[in-house]
ZANU-883872 format. One record per residue: residue in one letter; x, y, z of N, C-alpha, C in turn. Coordinates in Angstrom, 1 decimal. Layout:
  residu     n.x     n.y     n.z    ca.x    ca.y    ca.z     c.x     c.y     c.z
       A       X       Y       Z       X       Y       Z       X       Y       Z
...
//
This chain:
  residu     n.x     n.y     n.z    ca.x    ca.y    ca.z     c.x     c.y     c.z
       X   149.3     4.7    75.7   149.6     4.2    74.3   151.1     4.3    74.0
       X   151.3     3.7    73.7   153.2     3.1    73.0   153.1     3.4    71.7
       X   153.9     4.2    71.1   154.0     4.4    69.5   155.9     3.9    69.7
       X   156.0     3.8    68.4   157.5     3.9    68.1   157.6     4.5    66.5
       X   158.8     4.6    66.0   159.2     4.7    64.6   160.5     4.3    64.2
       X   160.8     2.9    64.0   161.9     2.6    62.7   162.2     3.1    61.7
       X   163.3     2.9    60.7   164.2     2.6    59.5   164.5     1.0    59.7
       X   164.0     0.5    59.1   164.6    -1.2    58.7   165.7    -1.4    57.7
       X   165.8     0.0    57.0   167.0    -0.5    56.4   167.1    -1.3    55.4
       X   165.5    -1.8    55.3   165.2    -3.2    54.4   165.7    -4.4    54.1
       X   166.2    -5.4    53.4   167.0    -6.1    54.0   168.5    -6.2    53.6
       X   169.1    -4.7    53.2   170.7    -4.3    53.7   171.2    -5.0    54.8
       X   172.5    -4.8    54.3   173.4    -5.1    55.7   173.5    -6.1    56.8
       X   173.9    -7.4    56.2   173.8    -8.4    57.2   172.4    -8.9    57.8
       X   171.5    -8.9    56.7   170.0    -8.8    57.0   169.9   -10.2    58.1
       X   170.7   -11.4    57.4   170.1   -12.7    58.5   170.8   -12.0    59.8
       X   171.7   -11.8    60.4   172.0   -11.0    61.3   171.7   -10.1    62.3
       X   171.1    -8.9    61.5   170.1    -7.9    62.0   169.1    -8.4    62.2
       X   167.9    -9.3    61.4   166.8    -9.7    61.7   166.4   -10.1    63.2
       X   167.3   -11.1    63.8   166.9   -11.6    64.9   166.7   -10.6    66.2
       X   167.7    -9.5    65.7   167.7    -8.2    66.6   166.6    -7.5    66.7
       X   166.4    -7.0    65.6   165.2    -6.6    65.0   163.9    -6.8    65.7
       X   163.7    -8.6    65.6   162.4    -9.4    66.0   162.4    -9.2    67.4
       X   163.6    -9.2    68.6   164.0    -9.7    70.1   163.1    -8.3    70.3
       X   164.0    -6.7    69.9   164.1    -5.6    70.1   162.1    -5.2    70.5
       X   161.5    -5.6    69.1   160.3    -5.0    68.9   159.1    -5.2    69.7
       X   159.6    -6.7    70.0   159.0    -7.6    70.9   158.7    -7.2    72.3
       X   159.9    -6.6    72.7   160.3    -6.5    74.1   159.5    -5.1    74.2
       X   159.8    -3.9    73.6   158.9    -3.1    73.3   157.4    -2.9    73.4
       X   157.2    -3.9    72.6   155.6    -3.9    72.8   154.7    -2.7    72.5
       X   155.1    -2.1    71.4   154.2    -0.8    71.0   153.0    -1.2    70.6
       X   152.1    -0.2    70.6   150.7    -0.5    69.8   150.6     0.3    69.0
       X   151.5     1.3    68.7   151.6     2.0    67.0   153.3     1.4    66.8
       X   153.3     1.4    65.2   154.8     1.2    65.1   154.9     2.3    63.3
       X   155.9     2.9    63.0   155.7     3.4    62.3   157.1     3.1    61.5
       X   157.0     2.5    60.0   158.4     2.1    59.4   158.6     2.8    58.5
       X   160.1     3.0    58.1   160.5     3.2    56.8   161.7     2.5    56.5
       X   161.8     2.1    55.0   162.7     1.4    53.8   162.0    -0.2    54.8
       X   160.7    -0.5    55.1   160.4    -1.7    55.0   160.1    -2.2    53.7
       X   160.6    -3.5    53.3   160.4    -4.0    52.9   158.9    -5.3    52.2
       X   157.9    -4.9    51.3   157.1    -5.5    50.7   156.9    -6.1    49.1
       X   157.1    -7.1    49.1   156.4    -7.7    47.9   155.7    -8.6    47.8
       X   155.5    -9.4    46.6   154.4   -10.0    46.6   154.4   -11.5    47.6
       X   155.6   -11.7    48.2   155.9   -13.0    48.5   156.6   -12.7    49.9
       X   156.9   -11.8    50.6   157.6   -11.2    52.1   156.9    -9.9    52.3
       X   156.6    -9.7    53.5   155.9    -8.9    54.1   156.7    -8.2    55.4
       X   158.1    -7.4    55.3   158.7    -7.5    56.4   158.6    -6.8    57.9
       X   157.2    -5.9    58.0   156.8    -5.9    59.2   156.3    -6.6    59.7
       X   155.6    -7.5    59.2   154.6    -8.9    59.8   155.6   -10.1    60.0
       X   156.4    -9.9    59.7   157.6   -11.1    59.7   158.5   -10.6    61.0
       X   158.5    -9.1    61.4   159.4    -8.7    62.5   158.2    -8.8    63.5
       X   157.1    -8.4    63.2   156.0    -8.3    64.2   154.9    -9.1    64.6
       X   154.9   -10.1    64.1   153.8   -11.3    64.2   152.7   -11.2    63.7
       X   151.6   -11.8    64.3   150.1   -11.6    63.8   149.3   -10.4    64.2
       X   149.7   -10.4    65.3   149.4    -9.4    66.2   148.6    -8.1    65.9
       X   149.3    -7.6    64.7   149.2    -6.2    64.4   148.8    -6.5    63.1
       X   147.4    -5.4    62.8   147.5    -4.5    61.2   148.3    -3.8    60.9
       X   148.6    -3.8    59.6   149.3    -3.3    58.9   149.2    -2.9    57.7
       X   149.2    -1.6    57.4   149.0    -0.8    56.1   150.1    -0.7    55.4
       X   150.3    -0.6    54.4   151.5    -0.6    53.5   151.2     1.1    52.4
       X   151.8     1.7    52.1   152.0     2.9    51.2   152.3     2.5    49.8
       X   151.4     2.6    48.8   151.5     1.8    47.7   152.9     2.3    46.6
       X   153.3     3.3    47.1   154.8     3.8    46.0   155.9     3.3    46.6
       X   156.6     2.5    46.1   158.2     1.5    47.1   159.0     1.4    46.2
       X   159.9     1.3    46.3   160.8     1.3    45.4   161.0     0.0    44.9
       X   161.9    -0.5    43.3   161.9    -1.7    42.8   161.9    -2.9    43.7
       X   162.6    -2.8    44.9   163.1    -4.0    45.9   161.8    -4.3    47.0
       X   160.9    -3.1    46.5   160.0    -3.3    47.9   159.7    -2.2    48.8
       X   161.1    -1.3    49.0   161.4    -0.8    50.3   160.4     0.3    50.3
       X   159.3     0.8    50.8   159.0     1.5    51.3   158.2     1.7    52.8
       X   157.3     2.5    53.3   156.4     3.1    54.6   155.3     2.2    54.8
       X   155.3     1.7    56.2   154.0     1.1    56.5   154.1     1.7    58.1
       X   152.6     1.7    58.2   152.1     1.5    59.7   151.9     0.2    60.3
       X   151.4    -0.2    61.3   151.6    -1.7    62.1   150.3    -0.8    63.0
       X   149.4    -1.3    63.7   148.8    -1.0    64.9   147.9    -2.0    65.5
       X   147.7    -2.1    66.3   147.2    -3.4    67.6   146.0    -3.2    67.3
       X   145.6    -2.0    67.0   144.1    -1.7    66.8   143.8    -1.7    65.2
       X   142.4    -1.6    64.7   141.6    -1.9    63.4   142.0     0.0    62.9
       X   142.4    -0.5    61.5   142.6     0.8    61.0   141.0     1.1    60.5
       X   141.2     2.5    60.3   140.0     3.2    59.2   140.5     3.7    58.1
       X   140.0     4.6    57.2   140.7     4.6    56.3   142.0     5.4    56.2
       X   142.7     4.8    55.2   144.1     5.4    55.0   144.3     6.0    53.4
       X   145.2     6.9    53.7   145.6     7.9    52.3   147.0     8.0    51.9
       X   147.2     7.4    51.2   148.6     7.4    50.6   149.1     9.0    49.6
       X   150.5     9.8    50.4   150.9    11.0    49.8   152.0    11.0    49.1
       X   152.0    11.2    47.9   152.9    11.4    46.4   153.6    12.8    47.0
       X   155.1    12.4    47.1   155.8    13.7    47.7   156.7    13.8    46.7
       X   157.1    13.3    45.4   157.8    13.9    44.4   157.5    15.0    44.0
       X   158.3    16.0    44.0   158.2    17.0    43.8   159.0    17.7    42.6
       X   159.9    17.4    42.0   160.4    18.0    41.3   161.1    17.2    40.6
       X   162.4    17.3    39.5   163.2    16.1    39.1   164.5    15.4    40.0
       X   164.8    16.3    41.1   165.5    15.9    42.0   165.4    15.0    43.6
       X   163.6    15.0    43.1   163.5    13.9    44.2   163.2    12.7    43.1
       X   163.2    12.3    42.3   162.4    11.0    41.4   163.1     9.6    41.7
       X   164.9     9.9    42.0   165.5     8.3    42.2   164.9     8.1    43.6
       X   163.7     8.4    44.0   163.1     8.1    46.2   161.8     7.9    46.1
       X   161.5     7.0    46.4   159.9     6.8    46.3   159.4     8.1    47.8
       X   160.1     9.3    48.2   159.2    10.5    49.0   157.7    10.1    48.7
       X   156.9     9.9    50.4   155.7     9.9    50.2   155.2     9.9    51.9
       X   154.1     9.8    52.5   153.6     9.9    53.4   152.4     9.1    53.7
       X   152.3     8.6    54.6   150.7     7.7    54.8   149.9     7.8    56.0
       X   148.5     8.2    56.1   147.7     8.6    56.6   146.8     8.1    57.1
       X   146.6     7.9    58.6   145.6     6.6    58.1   144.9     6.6    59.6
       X   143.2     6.7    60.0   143.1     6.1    60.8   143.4     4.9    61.9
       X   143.5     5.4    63.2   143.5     4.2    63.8   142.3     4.1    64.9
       X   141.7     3.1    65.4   140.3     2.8    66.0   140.7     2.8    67.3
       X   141.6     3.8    68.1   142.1     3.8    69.4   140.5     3.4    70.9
       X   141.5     2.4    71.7   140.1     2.5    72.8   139.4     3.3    73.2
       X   138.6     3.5    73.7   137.8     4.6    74.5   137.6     5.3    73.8
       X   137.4     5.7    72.6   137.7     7.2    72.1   136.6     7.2    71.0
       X   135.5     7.9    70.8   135.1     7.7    69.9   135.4     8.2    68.2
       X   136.6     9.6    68.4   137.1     9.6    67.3   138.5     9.1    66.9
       X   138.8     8.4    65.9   139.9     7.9    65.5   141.2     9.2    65.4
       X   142.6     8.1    66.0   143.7     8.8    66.3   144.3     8.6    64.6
       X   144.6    10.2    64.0   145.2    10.0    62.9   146.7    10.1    63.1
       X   147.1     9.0    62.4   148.6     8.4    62.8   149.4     8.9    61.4
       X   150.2     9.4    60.8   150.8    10.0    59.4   152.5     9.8    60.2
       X   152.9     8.7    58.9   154.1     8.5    58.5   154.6     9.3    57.0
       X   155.9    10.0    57.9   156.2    10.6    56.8   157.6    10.4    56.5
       X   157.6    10.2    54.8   159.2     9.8    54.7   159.5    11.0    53.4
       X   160.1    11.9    53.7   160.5    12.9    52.9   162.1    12.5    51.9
       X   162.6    12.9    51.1   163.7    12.8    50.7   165.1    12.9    51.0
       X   165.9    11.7    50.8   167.0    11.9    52.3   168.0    12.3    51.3
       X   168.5    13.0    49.9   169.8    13.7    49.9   170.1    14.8    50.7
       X   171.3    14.6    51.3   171.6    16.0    52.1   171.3    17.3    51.6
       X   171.7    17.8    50.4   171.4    18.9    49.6   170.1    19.1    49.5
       X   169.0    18.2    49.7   167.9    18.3    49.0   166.8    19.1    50.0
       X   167.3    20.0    51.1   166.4    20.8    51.9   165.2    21.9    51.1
       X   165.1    22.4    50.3   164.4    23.0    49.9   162.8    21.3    49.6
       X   163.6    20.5    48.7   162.5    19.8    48.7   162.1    19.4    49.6
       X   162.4    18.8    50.7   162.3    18.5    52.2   160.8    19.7    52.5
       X   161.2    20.8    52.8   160.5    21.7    53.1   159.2    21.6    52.1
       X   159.0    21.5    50.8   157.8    21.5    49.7   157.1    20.3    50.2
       X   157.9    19.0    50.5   157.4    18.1    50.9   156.3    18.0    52.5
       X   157.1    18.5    53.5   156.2    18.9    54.8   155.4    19.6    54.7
       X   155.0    20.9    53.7   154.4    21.1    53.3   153.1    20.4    52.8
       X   153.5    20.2    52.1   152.1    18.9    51.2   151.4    18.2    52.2
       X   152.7    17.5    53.0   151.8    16.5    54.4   151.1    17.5    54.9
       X   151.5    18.6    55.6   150.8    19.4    56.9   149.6    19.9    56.4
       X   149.4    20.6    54.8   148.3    20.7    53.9   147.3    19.8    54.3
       X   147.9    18.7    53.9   146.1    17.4    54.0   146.4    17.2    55.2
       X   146.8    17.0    56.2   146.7    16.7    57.4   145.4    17.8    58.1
       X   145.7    19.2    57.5   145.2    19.8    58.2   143.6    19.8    57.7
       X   143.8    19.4    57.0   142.4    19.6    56.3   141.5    18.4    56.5
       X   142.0    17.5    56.9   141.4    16.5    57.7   140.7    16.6    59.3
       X   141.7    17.6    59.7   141.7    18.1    61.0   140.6    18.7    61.2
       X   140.6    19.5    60.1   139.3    20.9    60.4   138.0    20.2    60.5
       X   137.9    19.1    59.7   136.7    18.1    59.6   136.2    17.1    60.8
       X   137.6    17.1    61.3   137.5    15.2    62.0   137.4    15.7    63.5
       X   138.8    17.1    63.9   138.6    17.0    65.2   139.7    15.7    65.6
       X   140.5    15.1    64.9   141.6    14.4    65.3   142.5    14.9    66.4
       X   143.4    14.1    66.9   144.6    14.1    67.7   144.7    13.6    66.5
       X   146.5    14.1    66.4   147.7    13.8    65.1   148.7    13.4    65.6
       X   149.6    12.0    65.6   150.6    11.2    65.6   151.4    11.4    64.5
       X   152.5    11.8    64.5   153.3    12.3    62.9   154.3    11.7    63.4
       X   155.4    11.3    62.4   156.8    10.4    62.7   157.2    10.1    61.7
       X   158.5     9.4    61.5   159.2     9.1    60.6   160.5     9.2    60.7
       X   161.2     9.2    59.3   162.8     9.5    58.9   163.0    10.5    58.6
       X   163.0    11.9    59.0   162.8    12.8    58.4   164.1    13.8    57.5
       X   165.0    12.8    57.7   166.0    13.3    56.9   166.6    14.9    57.1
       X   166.3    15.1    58.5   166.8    16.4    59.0   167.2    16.6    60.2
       X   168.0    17.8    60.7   168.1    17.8    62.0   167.1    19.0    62.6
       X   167.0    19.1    63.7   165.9    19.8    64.0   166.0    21.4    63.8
       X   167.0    21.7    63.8   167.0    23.8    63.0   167.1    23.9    61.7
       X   166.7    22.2    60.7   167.3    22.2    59.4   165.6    23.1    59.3
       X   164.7    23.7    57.9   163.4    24.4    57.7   162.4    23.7    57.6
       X   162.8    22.4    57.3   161.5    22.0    57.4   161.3    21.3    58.8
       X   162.1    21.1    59.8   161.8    20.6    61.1   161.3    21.7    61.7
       X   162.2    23.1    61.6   161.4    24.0    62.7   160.5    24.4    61.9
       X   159.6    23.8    60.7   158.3    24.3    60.1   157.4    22.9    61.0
       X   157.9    22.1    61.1   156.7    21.4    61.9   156.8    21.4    63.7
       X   157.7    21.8    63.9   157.5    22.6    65.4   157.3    23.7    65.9
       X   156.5    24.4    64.7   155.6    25.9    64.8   156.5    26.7    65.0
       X   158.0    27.0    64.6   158.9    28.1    64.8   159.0    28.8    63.6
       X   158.2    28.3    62.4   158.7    29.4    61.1   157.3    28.7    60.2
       X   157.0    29.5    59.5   156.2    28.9    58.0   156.8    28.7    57.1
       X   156.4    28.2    56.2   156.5    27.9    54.8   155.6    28.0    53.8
       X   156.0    28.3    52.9   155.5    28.9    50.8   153.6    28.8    52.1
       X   153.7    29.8    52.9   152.3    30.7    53.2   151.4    29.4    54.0
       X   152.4    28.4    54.9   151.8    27.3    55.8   152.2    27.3    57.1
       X   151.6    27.3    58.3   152.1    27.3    59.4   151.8    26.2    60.1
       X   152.3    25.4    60.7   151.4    24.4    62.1   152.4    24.0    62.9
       X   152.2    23.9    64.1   152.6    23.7    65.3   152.6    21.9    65.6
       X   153.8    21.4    65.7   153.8    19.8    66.4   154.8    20.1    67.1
       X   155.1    19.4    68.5   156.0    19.4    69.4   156.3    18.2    69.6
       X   158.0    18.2    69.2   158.8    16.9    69.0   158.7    16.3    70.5
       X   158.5    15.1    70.9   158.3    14.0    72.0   159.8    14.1    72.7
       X   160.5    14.2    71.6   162.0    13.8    72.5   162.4    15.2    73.1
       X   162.1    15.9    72.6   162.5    17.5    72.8   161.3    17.7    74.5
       X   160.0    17.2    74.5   159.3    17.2    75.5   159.8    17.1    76.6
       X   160.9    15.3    76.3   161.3    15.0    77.6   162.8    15.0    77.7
       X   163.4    15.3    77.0   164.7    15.2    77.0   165.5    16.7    76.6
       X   164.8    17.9    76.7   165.3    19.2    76.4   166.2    19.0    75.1
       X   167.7    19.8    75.4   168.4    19.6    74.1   169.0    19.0    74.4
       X   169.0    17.9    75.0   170.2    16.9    74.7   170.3    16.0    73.2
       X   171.0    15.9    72.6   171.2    15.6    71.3   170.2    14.6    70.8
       X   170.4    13.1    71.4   170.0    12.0    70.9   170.2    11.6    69.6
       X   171.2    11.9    68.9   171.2    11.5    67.6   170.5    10.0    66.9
       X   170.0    10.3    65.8   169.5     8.7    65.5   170.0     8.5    64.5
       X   170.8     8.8    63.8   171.9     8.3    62.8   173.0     9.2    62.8
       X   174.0     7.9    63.7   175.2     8.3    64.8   176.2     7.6    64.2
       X   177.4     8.2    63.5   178.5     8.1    62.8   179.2     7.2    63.9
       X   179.2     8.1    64.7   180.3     7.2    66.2   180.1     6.6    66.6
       X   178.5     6.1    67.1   177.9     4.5    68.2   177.8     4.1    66.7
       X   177.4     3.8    65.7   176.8     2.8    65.0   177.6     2.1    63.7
       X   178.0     1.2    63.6   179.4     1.1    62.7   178.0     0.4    61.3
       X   177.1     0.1    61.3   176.5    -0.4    60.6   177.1     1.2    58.9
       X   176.8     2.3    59.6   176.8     3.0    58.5   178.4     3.7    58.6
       X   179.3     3.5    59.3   180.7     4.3    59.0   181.1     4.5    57.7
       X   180.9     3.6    57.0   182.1     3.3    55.8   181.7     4.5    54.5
       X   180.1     4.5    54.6   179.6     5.7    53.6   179.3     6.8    54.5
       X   179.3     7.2    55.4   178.9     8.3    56.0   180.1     8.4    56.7
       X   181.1     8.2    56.6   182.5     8.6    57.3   182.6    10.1    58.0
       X   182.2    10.8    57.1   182.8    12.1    57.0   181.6    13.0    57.8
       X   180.3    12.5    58.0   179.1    13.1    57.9   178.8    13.8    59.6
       X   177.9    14.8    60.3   177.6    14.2    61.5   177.2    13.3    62.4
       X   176.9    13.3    63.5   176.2    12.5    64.2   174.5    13.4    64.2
       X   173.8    12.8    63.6   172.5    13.5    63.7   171.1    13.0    64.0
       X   170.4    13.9    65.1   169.2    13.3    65.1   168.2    13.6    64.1
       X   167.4    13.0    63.2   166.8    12.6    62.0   165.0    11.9    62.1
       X   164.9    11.2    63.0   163.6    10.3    63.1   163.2    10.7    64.4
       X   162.2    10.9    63.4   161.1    11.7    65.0   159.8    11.5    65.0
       X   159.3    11.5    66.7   157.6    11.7    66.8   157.4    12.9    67.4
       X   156.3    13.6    66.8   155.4    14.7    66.8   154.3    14.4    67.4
       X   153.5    15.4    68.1   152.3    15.7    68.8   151.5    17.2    68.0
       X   150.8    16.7    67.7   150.1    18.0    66.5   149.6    18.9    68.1
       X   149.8    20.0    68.4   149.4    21.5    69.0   148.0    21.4    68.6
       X   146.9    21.4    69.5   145.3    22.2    69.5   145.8    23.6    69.4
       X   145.1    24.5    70.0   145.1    25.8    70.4   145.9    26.3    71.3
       X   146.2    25.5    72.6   147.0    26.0    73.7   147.6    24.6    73.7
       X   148.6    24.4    72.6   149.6    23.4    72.7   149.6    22.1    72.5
       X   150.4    21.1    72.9   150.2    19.6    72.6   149.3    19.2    73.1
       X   148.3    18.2    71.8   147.0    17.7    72.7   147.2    16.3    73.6
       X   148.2    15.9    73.3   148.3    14.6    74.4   149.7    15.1    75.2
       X   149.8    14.1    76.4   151.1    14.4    77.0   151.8    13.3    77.1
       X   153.4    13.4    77.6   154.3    12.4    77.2   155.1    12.2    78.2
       X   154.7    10.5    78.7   155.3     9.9    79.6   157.1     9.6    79.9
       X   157.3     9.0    78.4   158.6     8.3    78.6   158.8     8.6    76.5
       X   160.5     8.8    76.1   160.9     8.7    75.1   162.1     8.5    75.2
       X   162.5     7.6    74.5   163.8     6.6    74.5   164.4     6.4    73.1
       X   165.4     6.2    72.9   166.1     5.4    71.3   166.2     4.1    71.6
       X   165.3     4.0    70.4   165.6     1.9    70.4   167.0     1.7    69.5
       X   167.1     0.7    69.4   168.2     0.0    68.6   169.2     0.6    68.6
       X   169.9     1.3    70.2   170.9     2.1    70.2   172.3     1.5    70.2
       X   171.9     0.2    70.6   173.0    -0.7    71.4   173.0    -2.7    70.4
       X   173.9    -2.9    70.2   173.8    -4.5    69.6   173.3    -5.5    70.2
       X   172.9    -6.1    69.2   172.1    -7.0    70.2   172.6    -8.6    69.8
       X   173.0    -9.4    70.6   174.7   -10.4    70.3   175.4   -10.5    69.2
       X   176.0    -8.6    69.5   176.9    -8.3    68.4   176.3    -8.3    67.3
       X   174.8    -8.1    67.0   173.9    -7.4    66.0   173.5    -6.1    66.0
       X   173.7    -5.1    65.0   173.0    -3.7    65.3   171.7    -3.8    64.6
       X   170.2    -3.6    65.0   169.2    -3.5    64.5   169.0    -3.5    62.7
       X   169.7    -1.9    62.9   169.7    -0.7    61.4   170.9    -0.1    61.5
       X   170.6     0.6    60.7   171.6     2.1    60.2   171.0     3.3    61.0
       X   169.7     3.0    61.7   168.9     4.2    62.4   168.9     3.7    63.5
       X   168.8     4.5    64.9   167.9     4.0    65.7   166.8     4.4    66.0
       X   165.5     4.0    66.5   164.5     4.7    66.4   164.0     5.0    68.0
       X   162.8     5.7    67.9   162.6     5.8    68.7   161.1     5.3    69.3
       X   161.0     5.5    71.1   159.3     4.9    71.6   158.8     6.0    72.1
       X   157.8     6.2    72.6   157.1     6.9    73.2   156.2     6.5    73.8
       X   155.3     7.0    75.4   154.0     6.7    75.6   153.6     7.6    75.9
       X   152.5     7.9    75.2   151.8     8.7    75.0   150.3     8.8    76.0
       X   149.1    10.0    76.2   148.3    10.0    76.4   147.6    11.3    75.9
       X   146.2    11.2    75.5   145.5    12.6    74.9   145.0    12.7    76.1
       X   144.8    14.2    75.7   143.9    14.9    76.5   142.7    15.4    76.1
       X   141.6    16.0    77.0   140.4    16.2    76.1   140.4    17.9    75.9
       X   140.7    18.5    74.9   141.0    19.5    74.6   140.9    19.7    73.0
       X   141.0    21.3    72.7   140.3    22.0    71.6   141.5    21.5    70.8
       X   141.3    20.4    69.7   142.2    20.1    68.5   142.2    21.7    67.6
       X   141.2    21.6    66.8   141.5    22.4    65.5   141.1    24.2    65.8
       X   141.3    24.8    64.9   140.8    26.2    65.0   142.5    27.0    65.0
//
């Protein structure tokens, strides 16, 4: 199984430009999960089906912001049901449509569905405490699904942190939070130890210099493998950054994202 996770960036930044990159990039790829954020939907453009063809279902997260931009899934396979999560939390996340989406997918062979959860938490720098209330809320209903379903859990997104910020090492089982614990083991950290990978890179990516001048180079967008009992329930082949590099003299985004291939194992999910 091939997952990925973008930032599209929506259609910022030299959008006729980026698009064709965009379209080449995803193509070549060829994931059967894809997981976005600041895509673009309204009543008249659909902009993962426009980057991604017919090909794929696609669920959309009903809270977006005035232009469109918010969270969808894409998958090769027939969804089941999906749950859309309200992550405003307080008055200082309200200018961000923060939210998460939940959703069945009808993977081969398998007779229970793989729950796939895109999560887009609030991206002010300052705003780590909400960050943290927000993973929260996801890991809450996620798990509570869990205890019922017996799922494997696909988590990803923009997470608007770097990995010792609290709410990352609360979703890679190194600390709790307001009395929540669970265990996901980041993909890239699987196969790449600590080598950095940043995915919103001050230095390689000139799409974002001019406002983020000053900022670091940071890795931010990630996939997760939800921990059974004794650890990650699938294992992980290959993890890469997509849209690291321009594509004739187009940069994708302002992010790069990343792929993965994946495989589950048959092992004790919940408890």
């Amino acid at each position: 199984m091939r997952v990925a996770t973008q930032n599209l960036l929506g259609r910022q930044q030299d959008w006729p430009d980026r698009r064709p990159a965009l379209v080449t990039g995803l193509r070549k790829l060829d994931p059967d999960i894809v997981l976005f954020q600041e895509a673009i939907v309204t009543d008249d453009y659909d902009q993962p089906t426009d980057l991604l063809g017919d090909e794929y279902e696609i669920v959309h997260h009903k809270i977006r912001e005035p232009d469109g931009s918010g969270i969808s899934i894409a998958s090769r396979w027939p969804f089941g049901p999906a749950r859309g999560i309200d992550l405003q939390v307080n008055e200082r996340t309200a200018d961000f449509p923060a939210s998460a989406l939940v959703v069945d997918v009808r993977w081969p062979d398998r007779e229970v569905p793989l729950l796939v959860v895109n999560h887009k938490p609030s991206w002010p720098t300052p705003v780590e405490y909400e960050r943290e209330v927000q993973a929260t809320t996801t890991a809450r209903a996620v798990e509570e699904i869990v205890e019922r379903t017996g799922q494997h859990v696909l988590l990803g997104g923009d997470f608007d942190a770097m990995p010792d910020a609290a709410s990352i090492r609360f979703w890679r089982g190194l600390q709790s939070l307001h009395g929540v614990s669970v265990a996901y083991r980041d993909v890239w950290e699987l196969t790449h130890g600590a080598e950095p990978g940043p995915t919103f890179s001050i230095t390689e990516c000139p799409v974002i210099a001019a406002e983020w001048q000053t900022e670091l180079d940071r890795r931010i967008d990630y996939l997760f493998v939800r921990c059974g009992r004794r650890g990650p329930t699938m294992t992980v082949q290959h993890c890469a950054r997509t849209f690291d590099e321009p594509v004739d003299g187009a940069w994708g985004s302002d992010h790069f994202g990343l792929v993965a291939d994946l495989e589950p194992l048959d092992v004790a999910i919940s408890g």
